[in-house]
C-alpha positions as CSV (number, residue, x, y, z in Angstrom):
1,X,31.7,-87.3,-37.1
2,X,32.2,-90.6,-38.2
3,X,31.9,-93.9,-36.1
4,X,30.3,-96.8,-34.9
5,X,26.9,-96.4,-33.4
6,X,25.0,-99.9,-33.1
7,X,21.9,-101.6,-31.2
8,X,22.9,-103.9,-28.6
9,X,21.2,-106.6,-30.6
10,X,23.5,-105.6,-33.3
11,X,20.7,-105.0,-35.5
12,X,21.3,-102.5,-38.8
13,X,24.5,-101.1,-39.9
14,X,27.7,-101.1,-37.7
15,X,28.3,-97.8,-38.8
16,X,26.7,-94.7,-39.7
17,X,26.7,-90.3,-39.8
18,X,26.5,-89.0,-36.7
19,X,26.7,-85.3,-35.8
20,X,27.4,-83.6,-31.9
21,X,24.0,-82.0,-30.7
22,X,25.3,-78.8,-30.0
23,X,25.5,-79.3,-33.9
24,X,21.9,-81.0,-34.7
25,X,20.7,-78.2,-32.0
26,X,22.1,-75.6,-34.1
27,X,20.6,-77.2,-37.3
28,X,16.7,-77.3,-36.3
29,X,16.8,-74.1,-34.3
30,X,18.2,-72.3,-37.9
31,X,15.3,-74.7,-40.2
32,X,18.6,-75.7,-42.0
33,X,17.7,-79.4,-41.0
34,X,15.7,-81.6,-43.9
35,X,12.2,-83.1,-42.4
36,X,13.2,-87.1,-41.4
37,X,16.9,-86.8,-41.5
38,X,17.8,-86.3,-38.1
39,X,17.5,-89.2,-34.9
40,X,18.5,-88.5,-31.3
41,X,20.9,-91.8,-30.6
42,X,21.4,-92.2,-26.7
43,X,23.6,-94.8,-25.6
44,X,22.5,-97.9,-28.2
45,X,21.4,-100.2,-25.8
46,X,18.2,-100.2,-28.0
47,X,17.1,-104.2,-28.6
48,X,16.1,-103.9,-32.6
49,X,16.9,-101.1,-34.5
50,X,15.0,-98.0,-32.8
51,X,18.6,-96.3,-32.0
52,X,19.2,-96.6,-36.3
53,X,19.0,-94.0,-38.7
54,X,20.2,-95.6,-42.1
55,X,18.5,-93.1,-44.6
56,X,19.3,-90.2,-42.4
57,X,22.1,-88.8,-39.6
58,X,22.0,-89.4,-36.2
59,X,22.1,-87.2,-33.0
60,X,25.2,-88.3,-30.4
61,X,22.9,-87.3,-27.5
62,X,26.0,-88.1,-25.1
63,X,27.8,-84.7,-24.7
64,X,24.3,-83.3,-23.8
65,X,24.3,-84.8,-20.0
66,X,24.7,-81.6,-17.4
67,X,22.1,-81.5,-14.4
68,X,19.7,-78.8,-14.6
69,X,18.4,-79.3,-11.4
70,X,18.8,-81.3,-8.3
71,X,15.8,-81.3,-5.5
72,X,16.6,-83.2,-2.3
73,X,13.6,-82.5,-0.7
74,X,11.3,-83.2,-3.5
75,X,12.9,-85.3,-5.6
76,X,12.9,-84.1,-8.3
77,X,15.8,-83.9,-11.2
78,X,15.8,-81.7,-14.0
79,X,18.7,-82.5,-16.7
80,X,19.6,-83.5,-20.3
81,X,18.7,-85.9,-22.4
82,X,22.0,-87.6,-22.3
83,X,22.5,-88.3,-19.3
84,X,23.0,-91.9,-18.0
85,X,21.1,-93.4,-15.7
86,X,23.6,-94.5,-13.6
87,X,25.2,-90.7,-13.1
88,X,21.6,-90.2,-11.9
89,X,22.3,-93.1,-9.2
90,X,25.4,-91.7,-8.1
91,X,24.1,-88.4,-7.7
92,X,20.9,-89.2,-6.0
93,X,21.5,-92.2,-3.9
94,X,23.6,-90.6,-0.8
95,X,20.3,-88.7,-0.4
96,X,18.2,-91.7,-0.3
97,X,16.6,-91.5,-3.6
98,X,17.0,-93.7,-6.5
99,X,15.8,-93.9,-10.5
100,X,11.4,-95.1,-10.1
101,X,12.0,-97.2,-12.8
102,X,15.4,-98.8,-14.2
103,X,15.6,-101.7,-17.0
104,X,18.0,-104.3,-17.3
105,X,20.7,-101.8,-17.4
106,X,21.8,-98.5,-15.8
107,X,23.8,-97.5,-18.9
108,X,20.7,-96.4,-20.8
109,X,20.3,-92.1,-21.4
110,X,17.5,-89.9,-20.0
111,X,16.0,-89.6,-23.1
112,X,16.5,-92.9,-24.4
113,X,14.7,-94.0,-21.6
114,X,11.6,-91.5,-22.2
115,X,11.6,-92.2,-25.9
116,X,11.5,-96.1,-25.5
117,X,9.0,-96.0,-22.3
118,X,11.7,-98.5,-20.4
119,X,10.3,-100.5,-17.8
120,X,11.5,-102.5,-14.8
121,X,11.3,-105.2,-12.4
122,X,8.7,-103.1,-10.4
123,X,6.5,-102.8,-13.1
124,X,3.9,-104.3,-11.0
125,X,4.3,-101.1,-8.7
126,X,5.8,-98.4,-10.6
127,X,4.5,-98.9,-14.5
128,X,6.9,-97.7,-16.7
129,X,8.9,-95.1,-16.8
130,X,7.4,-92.3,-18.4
131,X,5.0,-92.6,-15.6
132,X,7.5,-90.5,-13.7
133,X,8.3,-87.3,-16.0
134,X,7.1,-84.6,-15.1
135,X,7.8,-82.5,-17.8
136,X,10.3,-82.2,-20.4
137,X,12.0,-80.1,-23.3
138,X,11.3,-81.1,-27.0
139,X,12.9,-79.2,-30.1
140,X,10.6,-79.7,-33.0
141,X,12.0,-79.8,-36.6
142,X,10.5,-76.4,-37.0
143,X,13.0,-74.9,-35.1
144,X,10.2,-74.6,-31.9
145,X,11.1,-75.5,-28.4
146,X,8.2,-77.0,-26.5
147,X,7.5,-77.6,-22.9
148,X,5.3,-80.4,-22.7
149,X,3.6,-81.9,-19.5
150,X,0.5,-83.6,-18.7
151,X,-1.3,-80.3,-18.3
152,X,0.8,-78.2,-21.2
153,X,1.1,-79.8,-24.6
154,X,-0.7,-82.7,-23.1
155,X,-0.7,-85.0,-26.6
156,X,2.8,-83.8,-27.7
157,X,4.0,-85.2,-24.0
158,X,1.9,-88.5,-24.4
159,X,3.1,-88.5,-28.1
160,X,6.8,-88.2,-27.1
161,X,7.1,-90.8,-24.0
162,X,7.8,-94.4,-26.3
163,X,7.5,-92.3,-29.2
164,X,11.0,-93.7,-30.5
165,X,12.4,-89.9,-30.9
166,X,10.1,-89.4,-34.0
167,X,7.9,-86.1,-32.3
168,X,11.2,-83.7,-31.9
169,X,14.6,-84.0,-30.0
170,X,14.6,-84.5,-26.5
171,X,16.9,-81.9,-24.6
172,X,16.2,-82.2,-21.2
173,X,13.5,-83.5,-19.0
174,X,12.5,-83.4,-15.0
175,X,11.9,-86.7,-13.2
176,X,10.4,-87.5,-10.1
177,X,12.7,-90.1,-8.2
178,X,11.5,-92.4,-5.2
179,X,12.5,-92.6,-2.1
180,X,14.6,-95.9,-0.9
181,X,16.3,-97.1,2.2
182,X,19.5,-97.9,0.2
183,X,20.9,-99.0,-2.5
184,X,20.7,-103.0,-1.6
185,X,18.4,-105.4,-2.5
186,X,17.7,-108.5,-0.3
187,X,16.5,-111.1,-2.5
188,X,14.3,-113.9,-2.4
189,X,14.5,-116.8,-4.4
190,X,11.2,-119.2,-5.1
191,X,11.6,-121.9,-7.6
192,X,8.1,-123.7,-8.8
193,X,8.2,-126.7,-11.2
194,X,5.3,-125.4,-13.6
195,X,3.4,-122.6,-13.9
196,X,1.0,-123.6,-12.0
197,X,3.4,-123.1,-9.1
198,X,4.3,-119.6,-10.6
199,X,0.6,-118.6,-10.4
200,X,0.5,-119.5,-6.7
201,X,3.6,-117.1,-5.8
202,X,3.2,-114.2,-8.1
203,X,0.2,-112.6,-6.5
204,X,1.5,-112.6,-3.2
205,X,5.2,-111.6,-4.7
206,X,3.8,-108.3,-6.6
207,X,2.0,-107.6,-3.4
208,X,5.3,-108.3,-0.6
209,X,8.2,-106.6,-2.9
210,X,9.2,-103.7,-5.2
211,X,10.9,-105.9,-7.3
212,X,9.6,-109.5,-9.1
213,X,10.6,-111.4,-12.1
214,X,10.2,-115.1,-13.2
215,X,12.9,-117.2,-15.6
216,X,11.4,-120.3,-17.1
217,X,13.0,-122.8,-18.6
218,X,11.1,-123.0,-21.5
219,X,13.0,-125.9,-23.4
220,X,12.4,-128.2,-19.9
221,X,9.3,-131.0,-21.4
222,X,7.6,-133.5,-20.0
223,X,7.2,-133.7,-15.9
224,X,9.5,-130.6,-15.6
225,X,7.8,-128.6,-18.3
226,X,7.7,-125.2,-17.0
227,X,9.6,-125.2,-14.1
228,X,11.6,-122.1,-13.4
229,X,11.7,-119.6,-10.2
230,X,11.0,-116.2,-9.1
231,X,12.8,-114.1,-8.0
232,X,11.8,-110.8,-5.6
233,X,13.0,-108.3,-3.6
234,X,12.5,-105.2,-1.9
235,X,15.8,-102.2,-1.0
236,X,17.7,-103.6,2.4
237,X,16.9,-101.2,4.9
238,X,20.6,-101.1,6.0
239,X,22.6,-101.2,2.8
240,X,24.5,-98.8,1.0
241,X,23.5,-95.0,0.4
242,X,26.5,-94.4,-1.9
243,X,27.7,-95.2,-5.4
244,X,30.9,-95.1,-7.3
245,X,30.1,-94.6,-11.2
246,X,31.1,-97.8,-12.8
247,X,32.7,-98.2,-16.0
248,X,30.9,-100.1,-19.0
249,X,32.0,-104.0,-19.4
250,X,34.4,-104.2,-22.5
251,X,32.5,-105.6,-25.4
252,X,33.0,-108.0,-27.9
253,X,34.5,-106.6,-31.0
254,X,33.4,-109.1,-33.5
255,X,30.7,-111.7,-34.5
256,X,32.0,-114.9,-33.4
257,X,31.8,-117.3,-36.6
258,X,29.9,-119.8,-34.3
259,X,26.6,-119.5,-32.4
260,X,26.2,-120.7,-28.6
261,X,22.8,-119.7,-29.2
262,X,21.6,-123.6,-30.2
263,X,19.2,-126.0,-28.1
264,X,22.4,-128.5,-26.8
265,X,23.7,-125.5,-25.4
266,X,20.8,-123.9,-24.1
267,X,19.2,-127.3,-22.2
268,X,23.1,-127.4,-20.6
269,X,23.0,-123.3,-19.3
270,X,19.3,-123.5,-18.6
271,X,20.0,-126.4,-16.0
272,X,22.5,-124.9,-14.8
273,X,21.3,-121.4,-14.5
274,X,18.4,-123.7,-12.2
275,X,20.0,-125.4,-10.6
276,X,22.4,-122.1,-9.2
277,X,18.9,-120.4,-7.8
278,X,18.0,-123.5,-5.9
């Protein structure tokens, strides 16, 4: 199958091989598959190139996404590697549970996540998020299936979480969720002129919420050099427990011939963007 499989940085080719994984799960469980040709590709929101596969062929991961295993009680979720993380949202948040760790987007795969060691906001709290698999699936290039946890297959499991795909195929793995009030966030927003300022809220921030990041304006100079805010938050305790799954924003289907990405520009949104959090 034949299509276009980028980064979200748009970084490598625009286009590529892909095959189905029923198809690439057929190939290495037969040996028919040559060593370095195949790469499990998730849902490309990969910064660089890690989702790319130029010499080779690349896995669609996405048809693999069925749920293995839902445990209310423990919280624990056992399913394929292509799920998204949002269809984990939806499923688990009228039970009060919610992903440990989620980047800066829900529409990132199971095992996209594992294989790139995504982290979050909570990072102070959480670490990333292989922190919370407890076990998962990998098909080897030998044909071999291996369960690997902390305890089984210890460095083939340490090997695999932010190993970038390159120790086997990810089929399916179990994740621990956490437990969450709802759904909601209230947040709190501290803006500090320097980073002085930012040093004398972050401590305290890490230690009051769940959730803590900083912006800083890092074209500001002279007296406002450094000035930027913080913003934290914990899950409201009366919010939502429910989710609808949403649908991805349209992108933009060519390369403008002209960059916004320039410093006139930037100074104008970064005042702005300030100014809005004040």
């Amino acid at each position: 199958m034949d299509g276009i499989y980028p980064s979200f940085g748009r970084v490598g080719p625009v286009g590529t091989r892909a095959i189905p994984a029923e198809e690439a799960v057929a190939l290495l469980r037969s040996g028919s598959a040559r060593e370095g040709s195949l790469l499990g590709y998730g849902n490309g929101r990969s910064y660089g190139d890690t989702c790319q596969n130029s010499a080779g062929t690349l896995i669609d991961m996405r048809g693999m996404k069925r749920v293995l295993h839902f445990d209310a009680e423990t919280g624990v979720l056992r399913a394929e590697a292509g799920l998204l993380l949002s269809e984990i949202i939806a499923l688990a948040a009228p039970h009060g549970l919610f992903p440990p760790v989620v980047p800066g987007t829900q529409f990132v795969t199971l095992g996209g996540a594992i294989a790139n060691d995504v982290h979050g906001k909570n990072h102070h709290r959480r670490g990333t998020f292989g922190c919370h698999i407890e076990s998962l699936t990998l098909l080897r290039s030998d044909g071999k299936e291996v369960v690997c946890s902390a305890e089984s297959n210890p460095r083939l499991y340490r090997a695999t979480i932010g190993g970038m795909g390159l120790s086997g195929l990810i089929l399916n793995a179990s994740i621990r969720l956490m437990r969450v009030p709802s759904l909601d966030v209230e947040q709190k927003v501290m803006p500090f002129s320097g980073l002085g300022g930012y040093f004398d809220l972050i401590d305290q921030a890490d230690a009051e919420n769940e959730y803590a990041v900083a912006w800083i304006d890092q074209l500001a100079s002279g007296a406002k050099a450094g000035r930027g805010v913080l913003l934290a938050g914990n899950h409201s305790r009366f919010g939502r427990r429910s989710a609808t799954l949403p649908s991805e924003r349209l992108a933009v289907p060519f390369q403008p011939p002209l960059t916004l990405l320039n410093r006139p520009f930037l100074r104008v949104f970064n005042t702005a963007y300030g100014w809005s959090k004040r």
